[in-house]
Structure formats: C-alpha cells, structure tokens
C-alpha positions in Angstrom: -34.7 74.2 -28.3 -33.5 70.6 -28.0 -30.5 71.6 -25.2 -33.6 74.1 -23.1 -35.9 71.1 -23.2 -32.9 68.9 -21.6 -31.8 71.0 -19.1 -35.4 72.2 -18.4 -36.8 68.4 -17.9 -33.3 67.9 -15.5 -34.5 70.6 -13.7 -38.2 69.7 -13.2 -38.1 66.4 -12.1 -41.8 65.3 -12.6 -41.4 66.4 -16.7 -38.2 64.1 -17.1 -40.6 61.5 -15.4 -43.5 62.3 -17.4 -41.1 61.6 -20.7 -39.4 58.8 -19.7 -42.8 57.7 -18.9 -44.1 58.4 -22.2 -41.2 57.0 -23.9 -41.8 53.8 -22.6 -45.1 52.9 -24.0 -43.6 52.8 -27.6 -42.2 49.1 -26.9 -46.2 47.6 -26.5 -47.0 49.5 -29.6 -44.5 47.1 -31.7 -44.4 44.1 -29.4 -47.6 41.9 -28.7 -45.2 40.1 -26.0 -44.8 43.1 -24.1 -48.5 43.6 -24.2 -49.1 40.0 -22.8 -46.7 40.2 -20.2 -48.0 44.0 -19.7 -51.7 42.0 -19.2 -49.9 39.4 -16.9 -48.6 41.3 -14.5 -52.3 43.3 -14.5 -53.5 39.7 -12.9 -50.4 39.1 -10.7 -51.0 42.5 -9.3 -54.2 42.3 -8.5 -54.4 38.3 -7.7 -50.8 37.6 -6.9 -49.7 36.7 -3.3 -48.5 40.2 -2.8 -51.5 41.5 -3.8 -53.3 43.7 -1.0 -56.4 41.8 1.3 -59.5 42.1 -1.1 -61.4 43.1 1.9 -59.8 46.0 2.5 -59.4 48.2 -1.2 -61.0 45.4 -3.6 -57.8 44.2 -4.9 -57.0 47.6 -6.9 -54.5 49.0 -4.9 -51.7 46.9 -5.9 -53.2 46.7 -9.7 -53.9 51.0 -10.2 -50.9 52.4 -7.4 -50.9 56.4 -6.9 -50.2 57.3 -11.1 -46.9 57.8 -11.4 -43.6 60.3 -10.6 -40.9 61.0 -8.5 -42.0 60.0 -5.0 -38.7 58.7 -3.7 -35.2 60.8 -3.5 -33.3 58.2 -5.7 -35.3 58.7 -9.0 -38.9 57.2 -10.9 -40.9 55.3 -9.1 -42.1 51.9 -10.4 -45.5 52.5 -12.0 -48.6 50.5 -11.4 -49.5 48.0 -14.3 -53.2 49.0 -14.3 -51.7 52.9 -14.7 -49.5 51.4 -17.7 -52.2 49.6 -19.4 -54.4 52.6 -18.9 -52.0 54.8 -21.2 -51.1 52.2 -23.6 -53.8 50.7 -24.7 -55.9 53.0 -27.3 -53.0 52.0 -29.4 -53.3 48.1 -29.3 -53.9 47.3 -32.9 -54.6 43.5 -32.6 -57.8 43.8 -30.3 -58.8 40.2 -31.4 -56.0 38.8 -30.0 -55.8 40.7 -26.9 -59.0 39.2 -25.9 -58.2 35.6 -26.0 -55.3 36.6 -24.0 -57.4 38.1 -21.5 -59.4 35.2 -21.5 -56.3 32.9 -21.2 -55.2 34.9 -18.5 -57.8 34.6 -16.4 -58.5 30.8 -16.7 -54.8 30.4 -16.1 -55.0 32.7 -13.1 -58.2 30.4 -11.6 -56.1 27.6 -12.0 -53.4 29.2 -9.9 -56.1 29.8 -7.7 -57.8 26.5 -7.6 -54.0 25.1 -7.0 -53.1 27.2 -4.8 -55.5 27.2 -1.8 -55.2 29.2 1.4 -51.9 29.7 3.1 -50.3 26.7 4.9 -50.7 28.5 8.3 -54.7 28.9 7.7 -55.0 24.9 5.8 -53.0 23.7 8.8 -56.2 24.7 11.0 -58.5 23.6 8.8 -57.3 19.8 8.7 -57.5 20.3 12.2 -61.2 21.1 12.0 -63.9 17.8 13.0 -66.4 19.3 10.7 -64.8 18.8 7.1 -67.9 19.9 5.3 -67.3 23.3 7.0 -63.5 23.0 5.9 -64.4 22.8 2.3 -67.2 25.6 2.2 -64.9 28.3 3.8 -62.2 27.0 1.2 -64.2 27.7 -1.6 -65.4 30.4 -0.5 -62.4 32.1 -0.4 -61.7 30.7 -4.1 -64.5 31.7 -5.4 -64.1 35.5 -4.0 -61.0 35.8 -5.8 -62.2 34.1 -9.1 -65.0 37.3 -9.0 -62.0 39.1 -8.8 -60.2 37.9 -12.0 -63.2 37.5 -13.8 -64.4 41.3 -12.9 -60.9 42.2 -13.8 -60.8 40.4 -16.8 -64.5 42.1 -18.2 -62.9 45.4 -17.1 -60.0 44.7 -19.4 -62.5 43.4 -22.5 -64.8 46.4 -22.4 -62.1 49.6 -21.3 -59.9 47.6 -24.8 -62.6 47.4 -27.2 -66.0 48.6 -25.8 -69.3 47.3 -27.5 -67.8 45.8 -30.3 -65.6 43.7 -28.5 -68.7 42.2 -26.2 -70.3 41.7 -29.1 -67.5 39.5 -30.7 -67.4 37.5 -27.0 -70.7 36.3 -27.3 -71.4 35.7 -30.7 -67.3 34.2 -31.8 -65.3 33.6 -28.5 -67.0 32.0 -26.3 -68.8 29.5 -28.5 -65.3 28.9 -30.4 -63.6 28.2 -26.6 -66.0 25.9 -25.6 -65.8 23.8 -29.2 -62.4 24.3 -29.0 -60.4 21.3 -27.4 -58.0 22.9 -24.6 -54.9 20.5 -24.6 -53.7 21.6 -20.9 -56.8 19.9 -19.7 -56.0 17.1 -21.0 -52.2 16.6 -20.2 -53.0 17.7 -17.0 -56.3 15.7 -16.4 -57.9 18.9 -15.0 -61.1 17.8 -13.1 -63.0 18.9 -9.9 -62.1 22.2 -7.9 -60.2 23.7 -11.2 -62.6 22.6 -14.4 -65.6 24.0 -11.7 -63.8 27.2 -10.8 -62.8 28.2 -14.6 -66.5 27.4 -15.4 -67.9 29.6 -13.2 -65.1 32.0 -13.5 -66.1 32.3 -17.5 -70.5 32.9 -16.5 -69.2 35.9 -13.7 -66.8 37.1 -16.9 -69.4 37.1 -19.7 -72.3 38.5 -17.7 -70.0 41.4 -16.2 -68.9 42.2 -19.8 -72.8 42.1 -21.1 -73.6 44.8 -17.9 -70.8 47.0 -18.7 -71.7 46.7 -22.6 -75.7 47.0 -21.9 -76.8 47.8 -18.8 -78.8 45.6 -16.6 -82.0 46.4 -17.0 -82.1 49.7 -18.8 -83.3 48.5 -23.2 -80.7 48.4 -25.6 -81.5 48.1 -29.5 -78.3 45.2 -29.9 -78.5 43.1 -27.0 -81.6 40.7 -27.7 -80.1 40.0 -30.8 -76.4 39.3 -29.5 -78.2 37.7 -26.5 -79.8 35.4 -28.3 -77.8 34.3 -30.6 -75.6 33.2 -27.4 -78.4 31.5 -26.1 -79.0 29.8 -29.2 -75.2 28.0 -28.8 -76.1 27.3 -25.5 -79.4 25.3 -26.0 -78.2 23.9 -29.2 -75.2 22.4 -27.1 -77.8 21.0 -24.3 -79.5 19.2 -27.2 -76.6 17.6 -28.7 -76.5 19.5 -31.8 -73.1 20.6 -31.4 -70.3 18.7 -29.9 -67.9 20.2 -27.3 -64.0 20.1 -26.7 -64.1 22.0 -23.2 -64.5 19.8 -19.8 -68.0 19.0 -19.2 -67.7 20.1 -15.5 -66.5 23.5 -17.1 -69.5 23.3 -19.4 -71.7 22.7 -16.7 -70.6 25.3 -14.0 -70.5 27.9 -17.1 -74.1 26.8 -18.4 -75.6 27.1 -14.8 -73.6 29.8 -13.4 -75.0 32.0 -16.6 -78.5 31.2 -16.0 -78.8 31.7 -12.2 -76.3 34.7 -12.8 -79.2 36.0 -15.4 -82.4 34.6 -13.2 -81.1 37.1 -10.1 -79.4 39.7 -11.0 -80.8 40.6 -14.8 -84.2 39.5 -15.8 -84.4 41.7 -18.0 -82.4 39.7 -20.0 -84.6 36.7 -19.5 -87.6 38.5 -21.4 -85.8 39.1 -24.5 -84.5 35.8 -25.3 -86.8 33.6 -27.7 -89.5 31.4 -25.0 -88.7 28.1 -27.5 -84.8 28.8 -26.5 -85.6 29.2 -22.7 -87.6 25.8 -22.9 -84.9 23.7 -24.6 -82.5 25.4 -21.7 -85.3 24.2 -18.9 -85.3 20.8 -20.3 -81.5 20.8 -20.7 -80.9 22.2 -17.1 -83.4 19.4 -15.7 -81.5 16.5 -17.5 -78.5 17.9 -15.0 -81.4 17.7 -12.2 -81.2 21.3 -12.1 -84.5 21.3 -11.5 -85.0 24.8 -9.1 -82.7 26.8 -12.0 -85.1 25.1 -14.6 -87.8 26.2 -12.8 -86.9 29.7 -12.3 -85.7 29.8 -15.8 -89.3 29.3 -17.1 -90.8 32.2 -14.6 -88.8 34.6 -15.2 -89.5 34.4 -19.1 -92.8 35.8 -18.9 -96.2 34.6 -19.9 -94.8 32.6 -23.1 -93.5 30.7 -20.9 -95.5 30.7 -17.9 -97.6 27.5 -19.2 -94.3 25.2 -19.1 -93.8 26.5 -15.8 -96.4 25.4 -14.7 -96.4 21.7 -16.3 -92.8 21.9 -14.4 -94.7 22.6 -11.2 -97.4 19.7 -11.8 -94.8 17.3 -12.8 -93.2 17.6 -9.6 -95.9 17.3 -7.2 
C-alpha cells in the first residue's frame, strides 16, 4: 500500500501537493516561532508594501491567495499565509500567548505604518502643496485607513483563534494588563505624536471589532454587559486616578476616546448596558481632556439614568 500511495500521489499531482501541504503544518504544531513568524507574515501580506491597493480587494488578496496546488508547470505553488494560518491553527495549544502576539503584531505593524508614510513620489507633492493643513489630513488619512486594516485583521485573528473566550480574556486581562504594563520600546525610542496616536486608536478599532464579532452589535447577549463592564470599570477607574498607567498617555487618550465615540456611533446598544455611575465618571473624565462633545454624547446615549447629567452638561455650557 505504501509503494501505490507513492506512485499514485506522483501521478496526481494535486494529491502529492495536498500532502506535502499537509505535511508541512506539523512544524507550527511544535514550534511557537514558526507560529509567530507564520502571524508575521499574515500582517506583511496584507500591510506590506507589496501588499495589493486596499481599494481595490480590501487588502485580502495578497493575505488569502487562490488556496493552494499545482498552478505552475515547475511544481507547488507558494501558498498564501492567511490559507496556512487557516489550516493550522485549531491546533495552536498556547492561545494565550498567541494573542499578545497578535496584539504585538499589530502595534508593531502601526508603527511601521506611522514611520513609514506615503511613497516618496506622492510626499514629494505634498511638500510641494501651499496648504499644509491639507498635506497632513490626506496623510493621515491614508494612515489611519491602513491601521483599520491591521486592527480588522488583528480582531479576525483573535476571534477565528479562540472565539468568545478569547474576547472575553481581551477585555477583562489583556488590555487592562497592556495599558498598566510599561512598554520599554516607547521609551528607548521616545515614541510620541503620529505613532503613540495611531497605536491608540489602532487598539479602540481592535477591541470594538473583536466585541462585534464576539457579540453582535446590537442583537442581546447574556455575557457581554458583564464583560463590558467590567472593561469600563478599568477605564473610569483609570480617568479617576485610581490606577496608574505604564502606556503613553497620548496612546491612553486616543484608545479612551476612540472606544467611546467608536461605541456612541456605531453600537449604542452597548451604551445602555454599562452601569449609568460608570458612564458619569467617563463623562467627567472625557471633559477633563475637553472632550466635551464625546462627554456629551456619552451621557445621551446612556438612557434616562443618565439623561439628568446630560442635561446639567447642557446648562453648564450655555
């Protein structure tokens, strides 16, 4: 049976693929390396510079390719990382772990981004534009399109890895434990401005993404208020000084804000099952930052709890 299977696989060229293929996954079961680099190359695929436009296929052509097998005379054809990941990863035993490299990931790839910029070619014209306050909103723009990216990619990764359970362990151990955590490449490298702001906002687009694949957005789920809130309960707890920080404050900020407004627009739902004492103490924290509009909106979209702070809000300003 051993010498048919060999010569039938030599003869049908998609089986000898299809076991070679097979074959290959046995490395990331024994090697978290492999896995990392395996995770890597899912962000250099989809982010990289020879990456496909994100206007024209969302960036997944490069990161899921055509499966794999024999499409070229001279043999295998390289596989797709996305593909790889896709057949590999039920048997990932450390999950744990493969989240904060995920999360590591993609604040490394925003800092690649934030470092990075446009091509020379298209910088070149924009030094050359009079109106520099133009200049600097189409740059961002573009940066912040391709942070959605990595942080959509990222929450992907998170929920396909470890589904509900994993979220869960983001909100209530990860996150909170990152922020408190002190990151020494920020300080060696003195990261402030464009990069800090990006990986902020890159980590509210990454945690809401994972809570909408994990819950819905506004359809009831029996776990969420509680996870939710206990989130929410860092958050506040942090505006008031309870618990001290390690992250950069401009990261804490653009995370803190980007979160809210990301929950005030696109899932109130949200909003109405957090505690109305916690989404004061986030209003008063938000307008210490002269957030005021995001406080504001904070407060009306909590419900009647907390419709008579709203309105003190309202008075206050007039």
């Amino acid at each position: 049976m051993p010498i048919v299977a060999s010569l039938w696989t030599q003869k049908a060229k998609r089986w000898f693929d299809f076991l070679v293929f097979s074959a290959s996954r046995t490395v990331f079961l024994h090697n978290n390396d492999a896995v990392f680099q395996l995770l890597k190359s899912c962000f250099s695929a989809t982010l990289g510079p020879n990456a496909a436009a994100i206007s024209s296929n969302g960036g997944v052509g490069a990161l899921l390719g055509h499966g794999f097998g024999s499409h070229f005379s001279g043999g295998i054809s390289p596989v797709a990382p996305g593909i790889l990941y896709l057949r590999v990863y039920r048997s990932i035993r450390d999950i744990v772990s493969l989240m904060e490299d995920i999360i590591s990931l993609m604040m490394l790839s925003v800092r690649e981004i934030a470092c990075t910029g446009l091509p020379r070619e298209r910088l070149e014209k924009l030094k050359r534009s009079k109106n520099g306050l133009r200049c600097g909103q189409f740059s961002l723009t573009a940066a912040m399109t391709r942070v959605k990216l990595a942080a959509s990619l990222g929450a992907s990764l998170i929920w396909l890895s470890g589904g509900l359970g994993l979220v869960q362990a983001l909100f209530k151990e990860t996150l909170p434990s990152w922020f408190i955590a002190v990151h020494r490449s920020e300080q060696e490298e003195g990261s402030k401005g464009m990069v800090a702001m990006l990986g902020g906002y890159a980590l509210a687009f990454f945690s809401v993404h994972c809570g909408a694949l994990a819950w819905g957005v506004d359809s009831s789920s029996k776990r969420r208020p509680k996870v939710l809130g206990v989130h929410m309960e860092f958050l506040a707890s942090a505006l008031d000084g309870k618990i001290s920080l390690g992250c950069d404050c401009t990261t804490w900020r653009a995370y803190v804000s980007g979160f809210v407004s990301l929950m005030v627009g696109c899932t109130p739902s949200w909003v109405l099952e957090v505690d109305a004492d916690v989404l004061k103490r986030l209003s008063k924290g938000l307008r210490q930052w002269n957030e005021k509009d995001l406080a504001l909106a904070l407060l009306e979209t909590g419900g009647v709890e907390t419709m008579g702070e709203a309105a003190e809000l309202i008075i206050e300003d007039q």
